[in-house]
N, C-alpha and C positions, 0 to 999 in steps of 0.2 A: 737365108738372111743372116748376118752379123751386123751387130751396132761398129759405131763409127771405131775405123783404127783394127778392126780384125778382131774386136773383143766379144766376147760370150753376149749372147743375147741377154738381156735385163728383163724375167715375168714376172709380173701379177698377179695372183689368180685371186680371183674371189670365187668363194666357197671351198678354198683348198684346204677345210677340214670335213668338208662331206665325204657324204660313199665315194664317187667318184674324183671327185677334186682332192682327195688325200692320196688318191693313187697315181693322180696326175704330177701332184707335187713334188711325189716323193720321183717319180719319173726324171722328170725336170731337175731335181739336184741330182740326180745321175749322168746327166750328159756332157761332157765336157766341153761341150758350145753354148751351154746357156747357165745363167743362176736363177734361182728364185729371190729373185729380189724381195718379195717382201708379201702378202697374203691381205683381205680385205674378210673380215668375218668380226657380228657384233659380240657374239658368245665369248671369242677368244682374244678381243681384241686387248693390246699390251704387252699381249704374252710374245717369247723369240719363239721363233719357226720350229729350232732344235727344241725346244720342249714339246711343243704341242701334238708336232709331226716323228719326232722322233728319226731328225735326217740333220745332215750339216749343210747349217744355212744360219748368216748371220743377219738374217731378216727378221721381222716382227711382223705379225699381225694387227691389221687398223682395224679403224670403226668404220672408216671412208675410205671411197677412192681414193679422192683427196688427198686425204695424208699417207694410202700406201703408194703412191706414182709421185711422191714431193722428194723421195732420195734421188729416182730417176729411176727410168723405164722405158724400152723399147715397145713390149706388146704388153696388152694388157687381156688375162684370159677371164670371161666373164661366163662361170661353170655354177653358178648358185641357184639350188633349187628354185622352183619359177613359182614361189609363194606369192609374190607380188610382182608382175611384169610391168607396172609403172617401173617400180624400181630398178628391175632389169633394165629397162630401157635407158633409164637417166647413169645407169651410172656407166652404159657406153656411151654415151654421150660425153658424160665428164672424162672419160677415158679420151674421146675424142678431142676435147678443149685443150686438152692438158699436151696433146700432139701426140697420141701412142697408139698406134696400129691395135685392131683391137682382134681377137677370136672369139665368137660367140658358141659357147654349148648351151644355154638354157635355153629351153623351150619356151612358147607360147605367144612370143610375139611375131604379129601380124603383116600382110603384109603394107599397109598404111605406115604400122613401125619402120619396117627397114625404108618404105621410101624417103624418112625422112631421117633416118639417120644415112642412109646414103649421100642424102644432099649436104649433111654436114661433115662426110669424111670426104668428100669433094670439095668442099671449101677448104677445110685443114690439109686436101693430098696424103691422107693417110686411107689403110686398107682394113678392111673390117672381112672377113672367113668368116660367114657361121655355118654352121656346121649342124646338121640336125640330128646327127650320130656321127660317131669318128672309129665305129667298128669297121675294119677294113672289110670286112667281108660284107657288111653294110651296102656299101658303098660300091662292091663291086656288085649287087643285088639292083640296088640303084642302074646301074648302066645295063643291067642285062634284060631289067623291066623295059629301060628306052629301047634299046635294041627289036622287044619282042612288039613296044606298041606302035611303032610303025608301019608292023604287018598285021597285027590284032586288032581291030578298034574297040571292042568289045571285053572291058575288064573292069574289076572293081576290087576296093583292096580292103585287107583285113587287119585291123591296129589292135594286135592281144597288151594287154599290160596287167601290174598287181593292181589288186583292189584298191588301194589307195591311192593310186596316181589320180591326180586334180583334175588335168591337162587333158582333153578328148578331140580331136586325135592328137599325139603324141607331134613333139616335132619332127618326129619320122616321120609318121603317117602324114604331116600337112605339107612336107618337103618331097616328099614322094609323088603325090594327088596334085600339088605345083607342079612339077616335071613333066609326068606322064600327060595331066591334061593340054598342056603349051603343044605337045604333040598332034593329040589328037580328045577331041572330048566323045565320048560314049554317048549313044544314044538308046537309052532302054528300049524293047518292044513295046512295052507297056509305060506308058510316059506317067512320071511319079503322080502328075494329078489326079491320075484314073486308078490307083491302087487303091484295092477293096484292103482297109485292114487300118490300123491305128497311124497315125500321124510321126511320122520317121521310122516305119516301119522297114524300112528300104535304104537308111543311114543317112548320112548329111553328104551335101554336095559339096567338094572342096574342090574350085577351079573344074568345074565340069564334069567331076569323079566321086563316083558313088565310096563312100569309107565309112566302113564299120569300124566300133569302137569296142572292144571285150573288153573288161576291166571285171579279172579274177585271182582270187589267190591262186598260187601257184605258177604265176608268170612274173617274167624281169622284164622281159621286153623283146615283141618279136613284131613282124610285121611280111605281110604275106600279100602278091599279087595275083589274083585269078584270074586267066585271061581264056577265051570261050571263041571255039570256033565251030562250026557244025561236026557233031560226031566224034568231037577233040577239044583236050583241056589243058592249059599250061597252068603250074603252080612254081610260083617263086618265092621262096620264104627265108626270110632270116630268124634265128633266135639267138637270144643273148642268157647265158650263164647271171648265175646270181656275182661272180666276182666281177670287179671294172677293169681290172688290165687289159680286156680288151681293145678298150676304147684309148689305150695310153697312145701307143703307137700314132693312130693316126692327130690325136691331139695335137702328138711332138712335131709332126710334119705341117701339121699347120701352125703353129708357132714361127717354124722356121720359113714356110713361103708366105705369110701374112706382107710381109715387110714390100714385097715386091707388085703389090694390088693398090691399087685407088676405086676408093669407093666399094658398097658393097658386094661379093661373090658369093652365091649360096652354091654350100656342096662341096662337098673335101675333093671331089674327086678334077674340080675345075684347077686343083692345082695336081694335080697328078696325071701321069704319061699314059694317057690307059686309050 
């Protein structure tokens, strides 16, 4: 995707002074297809991009969408910790209103959420990417789990993260437990009503899939699928490093195919050749 006339893509980012969204940022004024138009954060908001980020960018940071999509804007990336998913929600939406293809990384909204911001990036004709990781290896984790559970029906996954993460499962873990279950949904031998033992002892059911939630120090973020056949066991696991440039990469590629989507697409990999 390029905006009109062959010109640099125009981003967004809200949260593009967090962990991850300042790696993204700085990503984004490196490529010479796109600018960082301008950044959405209440902490920093007023301040230029070049101070805050320490990159060249003749952007500011707002207090609103609002006012960072009012110079003008192609996508808009919506990377802000998921402290409040109302707000998450609303401000793709204003992203929506305002006419700007949008990329989702924060976690935690539902899927009731995307149905209806679906129906309003269908009315606008604009395209909304969320992504529930943008580690490439993610994602190719992601396809090799579909691959296995059309032969396996029998698996359940594991959502490690740090002790502090809010979110249970991660939006790994629920874009994951989505996917696999559309497949195929697991049927315990032992049906959850009849387990001897405390009340979600056995994890929560996400779309027909059993998912555990770790939430300990010494994890960034990993996500692992067990799949169970008589006598034989597959493990597929991803883990992420404490740095985010992992995740810059597949970010940047969904910046640039957002533009060619109506309505919403979960999963980096629905835009990619795999």
């Amino acid at each position: 995707m390029t905006s009109t006339a062959g010109q640099p893509i125009r981003a967004v980012i809200s949260g593009a002074t967090g962990w991850a969204g300042s790696a993204l940022a700085r990503g984004v004024a490196r490529q010479p297809d796109m600018v960082l138009a301008a950044a959405v954060g209440r902490r920093t908001a007023g301040r230029r991009l070049d101070e805050v980020l320490q990159l060249h960018s003749e952007g500011r940071v707002h207090a609103s969408v609002a006012d960072a999509l009012a110079g003008g804007a192609d996508v808009f990336v919506e990377y802000a910790k998921p402290k409040a998913i109302a707000e998450v929600k609303a401000n793709i939406l204003d992203a929506l209103d305002a006419g700007v293809h949008v990329v989702v990384g924060s976690s935690g909204l539902g899927d009731a959420d995307y149905a209806e911001i679906d129906a309003v990036a269908r009315a606008r004709g604009r395209g909304v990417l969320a992504c529930g990781n943008f580690a490439l290896t993610m994602v190719l984790m992601q396809k090799f789990a579909e691959m296995a559970a059309r032969y396996i029906p029998d698996f359940e996954i594991i959502d490690y993260a740090k002790g502090s993460k809010p979110d249970a499962p991660s939006g790994t873990g629920r874009e994951l437990a989505m996917r696999l279950g559309t497949i195929v949904q697991p049927q315990p031998q032992v049906p959850l009503d009849q387990v001897n033992g405390p009340a979600g002892v056995r994890g929560a059911t996400v779309n027909g899939v059993q998912v555990h939630a770790l939430r300990l120090p010494g994890f960034v973020l990993g996500i692992e699928a067990v799949f169970g056949m008589a006598d034989q066991r597959l493990h597929l696991r991803h883990e992420a490093g404490s740095g985010a440039e992992p995740y810059v990469d597949g970010a940047l590629l969904a910046i640039r195919e957002v533009g060619g989507l109506q309505g919403v697409v979960r999963g980096l990999d629905r835009v990619m050749k795999l």
